[in-house]
C-alpha positions as CSV (number, residue, x, y, z in Angstrom):
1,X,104.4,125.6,90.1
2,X,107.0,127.9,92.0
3,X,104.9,127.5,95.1
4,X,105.3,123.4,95.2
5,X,108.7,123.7,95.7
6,X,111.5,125.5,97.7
7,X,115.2,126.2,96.8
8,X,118.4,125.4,99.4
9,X,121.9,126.0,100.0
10,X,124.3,122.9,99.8
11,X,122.6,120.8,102.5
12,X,126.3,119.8,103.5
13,X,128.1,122.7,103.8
14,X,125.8,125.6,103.6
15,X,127.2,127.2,100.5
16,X,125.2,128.6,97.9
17,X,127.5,128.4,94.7
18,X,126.7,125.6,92.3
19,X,126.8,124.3,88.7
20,X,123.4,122.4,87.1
21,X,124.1,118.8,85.9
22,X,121.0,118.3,84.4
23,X,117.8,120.0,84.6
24,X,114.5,118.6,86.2
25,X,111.9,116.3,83.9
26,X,109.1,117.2,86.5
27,X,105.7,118.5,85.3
28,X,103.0,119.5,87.8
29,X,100.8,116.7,87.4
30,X,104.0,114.6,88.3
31,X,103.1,115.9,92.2
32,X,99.8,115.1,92.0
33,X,99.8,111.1,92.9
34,X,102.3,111.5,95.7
35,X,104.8,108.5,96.6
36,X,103.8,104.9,96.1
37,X,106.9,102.9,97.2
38,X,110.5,103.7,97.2
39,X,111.6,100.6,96.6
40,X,110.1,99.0,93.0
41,X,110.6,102.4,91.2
42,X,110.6,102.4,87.5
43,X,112.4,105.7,87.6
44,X,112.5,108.2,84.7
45,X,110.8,111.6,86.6
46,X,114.0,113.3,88.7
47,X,114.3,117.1,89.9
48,X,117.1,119.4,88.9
49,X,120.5,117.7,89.8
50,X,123.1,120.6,90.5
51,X,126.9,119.9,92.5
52,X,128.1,122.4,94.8
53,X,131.5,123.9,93.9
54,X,132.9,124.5,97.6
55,X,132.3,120.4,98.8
56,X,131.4,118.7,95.3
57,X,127.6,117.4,97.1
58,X,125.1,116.6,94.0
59,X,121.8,117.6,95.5
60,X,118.3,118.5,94.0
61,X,117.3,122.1,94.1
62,X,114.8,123.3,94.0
63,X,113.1,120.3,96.2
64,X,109.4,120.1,96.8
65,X,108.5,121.7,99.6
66,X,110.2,119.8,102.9
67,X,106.5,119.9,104.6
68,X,104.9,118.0,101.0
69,X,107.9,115.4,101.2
70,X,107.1,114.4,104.8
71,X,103.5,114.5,104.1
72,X,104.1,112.2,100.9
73,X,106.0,109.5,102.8
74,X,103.4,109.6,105.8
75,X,100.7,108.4,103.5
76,X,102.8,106.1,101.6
77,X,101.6,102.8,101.1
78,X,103.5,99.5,101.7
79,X,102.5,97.6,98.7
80,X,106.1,95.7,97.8
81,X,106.7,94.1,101.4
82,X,105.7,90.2,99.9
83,X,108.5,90.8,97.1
84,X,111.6,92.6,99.0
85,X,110.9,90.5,102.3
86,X,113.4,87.7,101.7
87,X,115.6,89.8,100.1
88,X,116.2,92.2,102.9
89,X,116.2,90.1,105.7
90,X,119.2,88.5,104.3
91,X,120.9,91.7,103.2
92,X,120.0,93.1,106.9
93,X,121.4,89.7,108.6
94,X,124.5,91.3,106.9
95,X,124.1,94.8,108.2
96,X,123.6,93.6,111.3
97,X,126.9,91.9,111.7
98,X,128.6,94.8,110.8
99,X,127.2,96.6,113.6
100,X,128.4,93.9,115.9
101,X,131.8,94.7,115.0
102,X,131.6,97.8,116.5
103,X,128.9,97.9,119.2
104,X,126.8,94.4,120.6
105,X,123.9,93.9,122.8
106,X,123.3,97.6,123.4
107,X,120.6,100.2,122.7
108,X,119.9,100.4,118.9
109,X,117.6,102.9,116.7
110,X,117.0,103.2,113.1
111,X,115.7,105.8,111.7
112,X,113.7,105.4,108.4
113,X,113.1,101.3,109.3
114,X,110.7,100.6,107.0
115,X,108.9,97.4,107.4
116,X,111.2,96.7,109.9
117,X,113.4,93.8,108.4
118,X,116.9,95.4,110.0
119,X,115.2,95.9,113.3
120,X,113.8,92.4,113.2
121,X,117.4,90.7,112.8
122,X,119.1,93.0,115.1
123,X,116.6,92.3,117.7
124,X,117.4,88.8,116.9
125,X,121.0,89.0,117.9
126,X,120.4,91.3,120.9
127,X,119.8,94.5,120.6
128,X,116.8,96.3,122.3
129,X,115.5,98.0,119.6
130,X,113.6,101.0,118.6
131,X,112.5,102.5,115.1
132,X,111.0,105.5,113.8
133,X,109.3,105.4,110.0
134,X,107.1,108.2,108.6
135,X,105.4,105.7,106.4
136,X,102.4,105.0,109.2
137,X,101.9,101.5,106.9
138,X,105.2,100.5,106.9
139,X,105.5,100.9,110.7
140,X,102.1,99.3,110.8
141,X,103.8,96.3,109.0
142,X,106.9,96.4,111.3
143,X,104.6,96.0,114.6
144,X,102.3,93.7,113.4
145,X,104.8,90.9,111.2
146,X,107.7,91.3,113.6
147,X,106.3,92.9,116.8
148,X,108.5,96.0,116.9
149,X,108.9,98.8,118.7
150,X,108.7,101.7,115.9
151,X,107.1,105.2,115.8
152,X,105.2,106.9,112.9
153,X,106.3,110.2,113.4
154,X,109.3,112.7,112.2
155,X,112.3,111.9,114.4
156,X,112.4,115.7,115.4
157,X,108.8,115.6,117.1
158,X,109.8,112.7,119.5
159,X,112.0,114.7,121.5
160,X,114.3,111.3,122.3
161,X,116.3,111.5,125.5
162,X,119.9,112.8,125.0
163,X,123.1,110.5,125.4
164,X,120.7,107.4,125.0
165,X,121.4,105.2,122.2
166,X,124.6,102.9,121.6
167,X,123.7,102.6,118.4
168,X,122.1,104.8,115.6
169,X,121.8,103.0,111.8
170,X,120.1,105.1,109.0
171,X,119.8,102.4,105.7
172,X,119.3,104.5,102.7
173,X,117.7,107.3,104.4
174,X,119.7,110.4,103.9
175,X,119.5,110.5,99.9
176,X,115.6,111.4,100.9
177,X,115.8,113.9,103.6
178,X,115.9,117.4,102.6
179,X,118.3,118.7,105.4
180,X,120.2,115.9,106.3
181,X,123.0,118.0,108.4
182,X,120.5,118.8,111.1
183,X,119.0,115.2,111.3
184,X,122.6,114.1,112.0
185,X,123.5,117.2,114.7
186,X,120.0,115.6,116.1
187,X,121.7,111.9,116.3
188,X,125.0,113.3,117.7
189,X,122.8,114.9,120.6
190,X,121.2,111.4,121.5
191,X,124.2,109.0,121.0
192,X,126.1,107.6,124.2
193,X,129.4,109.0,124.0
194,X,131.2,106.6,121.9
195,X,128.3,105.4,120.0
196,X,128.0,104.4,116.8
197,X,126.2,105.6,113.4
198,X,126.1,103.6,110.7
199,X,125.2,105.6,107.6
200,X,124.2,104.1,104.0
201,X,123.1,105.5,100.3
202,X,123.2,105.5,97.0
203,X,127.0,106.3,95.7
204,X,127.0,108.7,92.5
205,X,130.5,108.2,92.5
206,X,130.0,104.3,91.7
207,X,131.6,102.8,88.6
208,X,127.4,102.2,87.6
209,X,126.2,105.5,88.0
210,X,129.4,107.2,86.4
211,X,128.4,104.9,83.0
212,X,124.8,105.0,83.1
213,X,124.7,108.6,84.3
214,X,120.8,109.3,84.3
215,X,119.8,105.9,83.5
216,X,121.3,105.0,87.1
217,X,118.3,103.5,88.8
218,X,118.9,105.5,92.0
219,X,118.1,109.1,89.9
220,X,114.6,109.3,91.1
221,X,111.9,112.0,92.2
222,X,112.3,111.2,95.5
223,X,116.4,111.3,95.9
224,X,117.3,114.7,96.5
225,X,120.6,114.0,97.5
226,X,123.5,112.2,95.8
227,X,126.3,111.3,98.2
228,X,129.8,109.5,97.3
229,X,132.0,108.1,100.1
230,X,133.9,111.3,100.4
231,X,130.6,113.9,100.4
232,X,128.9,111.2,103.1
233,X,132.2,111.2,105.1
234,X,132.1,115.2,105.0
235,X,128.5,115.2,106.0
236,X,129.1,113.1,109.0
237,X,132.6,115.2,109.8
238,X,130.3,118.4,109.7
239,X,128.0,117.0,112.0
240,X,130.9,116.5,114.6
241,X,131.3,112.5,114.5
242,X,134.7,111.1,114.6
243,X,136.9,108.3,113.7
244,X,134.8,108.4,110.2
245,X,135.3,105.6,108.0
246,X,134.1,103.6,104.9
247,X,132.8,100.3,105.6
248,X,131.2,97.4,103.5
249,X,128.4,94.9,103.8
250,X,126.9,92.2,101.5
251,X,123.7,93.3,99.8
252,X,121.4,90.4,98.4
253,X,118.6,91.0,95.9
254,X,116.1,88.5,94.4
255,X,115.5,87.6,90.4
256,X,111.8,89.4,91.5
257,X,112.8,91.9,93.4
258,X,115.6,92.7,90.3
259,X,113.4,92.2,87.4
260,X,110.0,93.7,88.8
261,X,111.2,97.7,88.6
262,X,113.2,96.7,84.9
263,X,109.8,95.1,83.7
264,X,108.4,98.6,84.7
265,X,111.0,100.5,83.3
266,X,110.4,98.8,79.6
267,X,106.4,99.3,80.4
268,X,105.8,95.8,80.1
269,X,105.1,94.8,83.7
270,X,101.1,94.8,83.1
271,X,101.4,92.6,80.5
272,X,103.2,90.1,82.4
273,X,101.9,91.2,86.5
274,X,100.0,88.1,87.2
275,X,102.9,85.6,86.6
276,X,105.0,87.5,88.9
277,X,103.2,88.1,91.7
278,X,104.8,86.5,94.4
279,X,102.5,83.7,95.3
280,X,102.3,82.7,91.4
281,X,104.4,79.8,90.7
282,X,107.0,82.1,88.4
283,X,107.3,84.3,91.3
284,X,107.8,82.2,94.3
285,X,110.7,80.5,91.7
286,X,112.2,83.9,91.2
287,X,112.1,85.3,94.9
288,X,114.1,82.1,95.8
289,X,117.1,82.7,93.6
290,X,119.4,85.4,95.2
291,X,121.9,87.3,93.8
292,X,124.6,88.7,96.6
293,X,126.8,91.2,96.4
294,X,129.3,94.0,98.4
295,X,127.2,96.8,99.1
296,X,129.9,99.5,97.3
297,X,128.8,98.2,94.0
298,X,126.0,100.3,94.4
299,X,126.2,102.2,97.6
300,X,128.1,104.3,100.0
301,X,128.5,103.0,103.5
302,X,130.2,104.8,106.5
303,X,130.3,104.9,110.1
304,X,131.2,107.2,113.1
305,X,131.4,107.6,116.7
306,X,130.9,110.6,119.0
């Protein structure tokens, strides 16, 4: 099993001094089906969770091997697009104004798009717009339903032109990548000086994750790293951005979208499948009725410049 997986320093600050949380529930076969979404996730399979003593990071070590993780989300399939589409095109109408704050009708690229919902509204309000997505059916869904402009390739093998971008986003991306520190240094180099990175994950420092501990939802196989506001502030620091702060947005979920990954959790979703599906009469109901929220219920969100 030793040779599925490979250990790492702190992926923030390089250290190698650490105390174990809680151990890994992975078995082999565990490996074996690779990823199927990352979004409707029952949960209950997570690696090794250990915090490093010099910057307090949680991270997962070992990790599967960084070459089996980007082969995984490569032939991911997008199967949950029909139930999280409303939903995150209203959350990322929200993300978008944030950005505008900062930084409007300028170069933009997100890394880790996805189907392309943020790209979609902040092509909307102006941006020319570019996104890069390992899934190759995600960015299949992004071109075709919205007409983007994405890539299905790791960021590092497009070779992007330095000092290009105004604007850099990565949504929930970092908590998957298993060396996030160089994927930023890589940002820095193709920012404008004085552009902006907007940065957001899961917060294992949130009031939630402190009282459900490994019950949190966002303890999964595939999040390797677990960043609070301060450890994603560091990460950013380390990676030479400036003028780092914590910022907010308003995150917006449907009764499907909520219930669908519970209803998995309690293994009861078979049962009840076809009377959720999103074209059933139950399901359109439920993917109607929104619940909103500010993103640091649940998540960390920060910015920089360079």
């Amino acid at each position: 099993m030793d040779s599925l997986f490979e250990h790492r320093n702190c992926p923030n600050c390089g250290e190698n001094d650490f105390e174990v949380l809680f151990d890994s529930n992975i078995k082999r076969g565990d490996l074996q089906g690779g990823i199927d979404t990352v979004y409707m996730l029952p949960g209950g399979k997570y690696g090794r969770h250990v915090k490093c003593r010099k910057c307090q990071l949680v991270y997962v070590n070992p990790i599967e091997k960084a070459s089996r993780i980007n082969d995984n989300y490569s032939e991911m399939e997008n199967i949950d697009a029909s139930i999280i589409r409303r939903s995150r095109l209203l959350a990322t109408k929200s993300q978008v104004k944030l950005i505008k704050r900062y930084k409007s009708n300028t170069t933009l690229l997100d890394i880790g798009c996805g189907e392309g919902f943020f790209l979609f509204n902040a092509s909307k309000a102006g941006y020319v717009t570019k996104g890069v997505e390992l899934s190759r059916d995600a960015a299949r869904y992004a071109r075709k339903e919205f007409g983007m402009d994405v890539e299905a390739k790791p960021l590092e093998e497009l070779q992007l032109v330095e000092n290009h971008f105004d604007v850099v986003t990565l949504w929930v991306v970092l908590e998957h990548v298993p060396y996030p520190l160089p994927l930023l240094k890589e940002v820095h180099r193709m920012l404008k000086p004085g552009g902006l990175l907007a940065v957001s994950t899961p917060n294992v420092g949130s009031m939630l994750a402190k009282i459900l501990g490994k019950r949190w939802w966002e303890i999964r196989r595939v999040h390797i790293n677990q960043f609070t506001t301060k450890t994603l502030m560091d990460i950013l620091l380390n990676a030479e951005f400036k003028n780092v702060s914590s910022v907010c947005y308003r995150e917006t979920i449907s009764l499907l979208y909520l219930f669908t990954p519970i209803l998995k959790y309690l293994k009861v979703y078979e049962k009840v499948k076809t009377l959720l599906y999103p074209d059933s009469i139950l399901g359109k109901i439920m993917n109607t009725i929104m619940v909103t929220y500010p993103s640091k219920l649940n998540y960390s969100t920060v910015i920089g410049f360079k």
